[in-house]
C-alpha positions in Angstrom: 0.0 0.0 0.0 1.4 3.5 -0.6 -0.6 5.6 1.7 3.1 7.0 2.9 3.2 8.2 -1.0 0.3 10.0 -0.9 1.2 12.4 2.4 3.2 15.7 1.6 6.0 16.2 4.1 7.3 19.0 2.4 10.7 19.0 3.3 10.4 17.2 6.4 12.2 19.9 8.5 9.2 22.4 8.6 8.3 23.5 12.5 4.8 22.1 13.9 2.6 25.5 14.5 0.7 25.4 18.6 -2.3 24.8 16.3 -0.7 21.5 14.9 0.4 20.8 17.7 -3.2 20.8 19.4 -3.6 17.2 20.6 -0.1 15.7 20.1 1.1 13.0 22.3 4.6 12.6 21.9 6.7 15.9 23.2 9.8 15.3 20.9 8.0 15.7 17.4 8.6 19.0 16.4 8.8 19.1 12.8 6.7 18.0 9.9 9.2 14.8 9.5 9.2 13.9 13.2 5.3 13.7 12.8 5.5 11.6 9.3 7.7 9.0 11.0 5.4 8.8 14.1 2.4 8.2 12.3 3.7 5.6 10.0 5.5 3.5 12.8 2.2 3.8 14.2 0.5 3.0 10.9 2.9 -0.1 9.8 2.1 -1.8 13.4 -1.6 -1.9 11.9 -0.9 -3.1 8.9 0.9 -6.2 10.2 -3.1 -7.3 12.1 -5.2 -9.9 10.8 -7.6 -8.5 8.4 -11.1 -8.5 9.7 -13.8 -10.2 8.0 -16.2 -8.0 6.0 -18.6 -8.4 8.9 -16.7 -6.7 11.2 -15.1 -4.1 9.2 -18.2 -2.8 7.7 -19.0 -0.9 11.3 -18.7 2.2 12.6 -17.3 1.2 15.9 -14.6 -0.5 13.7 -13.7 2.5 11.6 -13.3 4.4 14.6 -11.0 1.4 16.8 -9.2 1.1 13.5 -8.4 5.4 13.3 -7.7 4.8 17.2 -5.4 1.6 16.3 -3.6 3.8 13.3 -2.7 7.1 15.0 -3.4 6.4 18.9 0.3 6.7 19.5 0.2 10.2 18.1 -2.8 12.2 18.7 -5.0 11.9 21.8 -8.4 12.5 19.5 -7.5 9.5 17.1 -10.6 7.4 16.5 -12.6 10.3 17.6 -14.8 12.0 15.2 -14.3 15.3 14.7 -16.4 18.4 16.1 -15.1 21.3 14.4 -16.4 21.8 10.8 -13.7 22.0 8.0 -13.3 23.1 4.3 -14.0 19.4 3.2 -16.0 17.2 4.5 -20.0 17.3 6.2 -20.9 19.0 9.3 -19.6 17.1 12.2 -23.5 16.8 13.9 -23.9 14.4 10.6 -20.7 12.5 10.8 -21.8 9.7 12.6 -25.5 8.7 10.7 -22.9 9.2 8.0 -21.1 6.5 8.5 -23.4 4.1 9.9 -25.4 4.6 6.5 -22.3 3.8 4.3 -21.6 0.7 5.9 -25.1 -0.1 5.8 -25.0 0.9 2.1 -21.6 -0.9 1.5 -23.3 -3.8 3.1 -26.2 -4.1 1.0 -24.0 -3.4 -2.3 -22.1 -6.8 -1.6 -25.4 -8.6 -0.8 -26.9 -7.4 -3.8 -24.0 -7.8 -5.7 -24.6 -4.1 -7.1 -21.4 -3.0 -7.9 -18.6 -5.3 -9.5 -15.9 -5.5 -6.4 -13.5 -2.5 -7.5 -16.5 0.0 -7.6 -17.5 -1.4 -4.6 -14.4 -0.6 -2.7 -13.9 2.8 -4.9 -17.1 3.7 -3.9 -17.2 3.1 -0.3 -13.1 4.5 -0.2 -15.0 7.7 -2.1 -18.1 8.1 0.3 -16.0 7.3 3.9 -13.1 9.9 2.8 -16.1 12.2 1.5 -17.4 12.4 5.0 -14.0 13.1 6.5 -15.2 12.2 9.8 -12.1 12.8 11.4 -9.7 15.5 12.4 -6.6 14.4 10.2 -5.6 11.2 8.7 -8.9 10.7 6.5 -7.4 9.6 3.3 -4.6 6.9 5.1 -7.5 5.8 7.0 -9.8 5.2 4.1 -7.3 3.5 2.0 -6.5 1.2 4.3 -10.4 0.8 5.5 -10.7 -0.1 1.6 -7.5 -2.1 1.3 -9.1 -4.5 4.6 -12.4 -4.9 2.6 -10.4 -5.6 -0.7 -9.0 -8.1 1.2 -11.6 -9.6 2.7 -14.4 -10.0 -0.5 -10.7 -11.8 -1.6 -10.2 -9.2 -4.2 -6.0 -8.4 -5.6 -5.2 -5.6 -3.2 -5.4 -2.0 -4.9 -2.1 0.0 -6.0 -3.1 3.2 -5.2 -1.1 4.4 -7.8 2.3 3.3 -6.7 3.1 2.1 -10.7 3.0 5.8 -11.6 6.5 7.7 -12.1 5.6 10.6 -11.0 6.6 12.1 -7.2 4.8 12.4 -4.4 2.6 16.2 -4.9 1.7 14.6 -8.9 0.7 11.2 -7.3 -1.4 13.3 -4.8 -2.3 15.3 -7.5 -3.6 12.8 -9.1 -5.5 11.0 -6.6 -7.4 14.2 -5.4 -8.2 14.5 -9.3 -10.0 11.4 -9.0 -11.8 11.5 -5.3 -13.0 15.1 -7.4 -14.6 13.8 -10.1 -16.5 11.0 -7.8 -17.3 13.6 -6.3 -19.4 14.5 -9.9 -20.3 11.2 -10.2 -17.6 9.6 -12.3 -16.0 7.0 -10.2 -14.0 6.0 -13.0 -10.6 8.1 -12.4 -10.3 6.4 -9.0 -11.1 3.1 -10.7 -8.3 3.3 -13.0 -5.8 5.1 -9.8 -6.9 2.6 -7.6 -5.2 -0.2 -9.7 -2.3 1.8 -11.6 
């Protein structure tokens, strides 16, 4: 998975601001690359868990124990959802009908077989990053979220992009491109990034 591709660090030497700091755990990050590393130490120790049945993972409990589980080390409101409103995203007071309804939804597509398995994932990656339910980390959390399902309907696990030579602000680039124009209703830019 190349959710680490997908981050911008800048530089990696850039100063945390008090407000990026707001809710940081560990006292020694104080740059942008202190806080990459963190997270992805954090993140990596996740990805080595058993992947849970589609059962399980299609929950909103889950989601939130699995945002806990990825940044829990880092940030004291990990697997919280978020109260402040941002530029992206749905109010906060919606967030979590939000998500019980795309689970419910995603849950439904694979009983009904509605969407061949890539859209299905694509789709719920789309609607769960969509809501941005969380303070930070959306977009990791949601590819791995749809990496777990991929895994367990016993799908080829998604690229994310990683084949593309391009560096990391084009590959991001590029994957906002596509979230954008789901956002319209054309799910098929993330279908082909999902898989390139």
């Amino acid at each position: 998975m190349s959710a680490d591709r997908l981050v911008p660090i800048g530089d990696g030497h850039t100063e945390l601001s008090e407000e990026d700091r707001e809710g940081l755990l560990p006292a020694y990050i104080a740059t942008r690359g202190d806080l990459f590393e963190a997270e992805q130490r954090n993140i990596a120790d996740v990805m080595l868990r058993r992947r849970p049945a589609v059962g399980k993972l299609l929950d909103d409990k889950y989601l939130r124990e699995l945002h806990r589980a990825m940044f829990g080390k880092v940030w004291s409101w990990a697997g919280k959802y978020r109260t402040l409103g941002t530029n992206i995203g749905i109010e906060p007071s919606g967030i979590p009908a939000a998500v019980r309804n795309l689970v419910e939804d995603a849950r439904t597509w694979i009983d009904l077989e509605t969407f061949p398995f890539d859209e299905l994932a694509a789709r719920f990656h789309h609607r769960l990053v969509a809501i941005h339910p969380f303070p930070n980390g959306n977009g990791r959390h949601g590819r791995i979220a749809t990496d777990f399902l991929v895994a367990a309907m016993g799908v080829e696990p998604f690229t994310w992009g990683q084949h593309l030579d391009v560096d990391t602000d084009e590959l991001r680039g590029r994957y906002v491109d596509a979230l954008r124009s789901a956002d319209r209703n054309d799910i098929s830019k993330l279908l082909d990034f999902v898989r390139t």
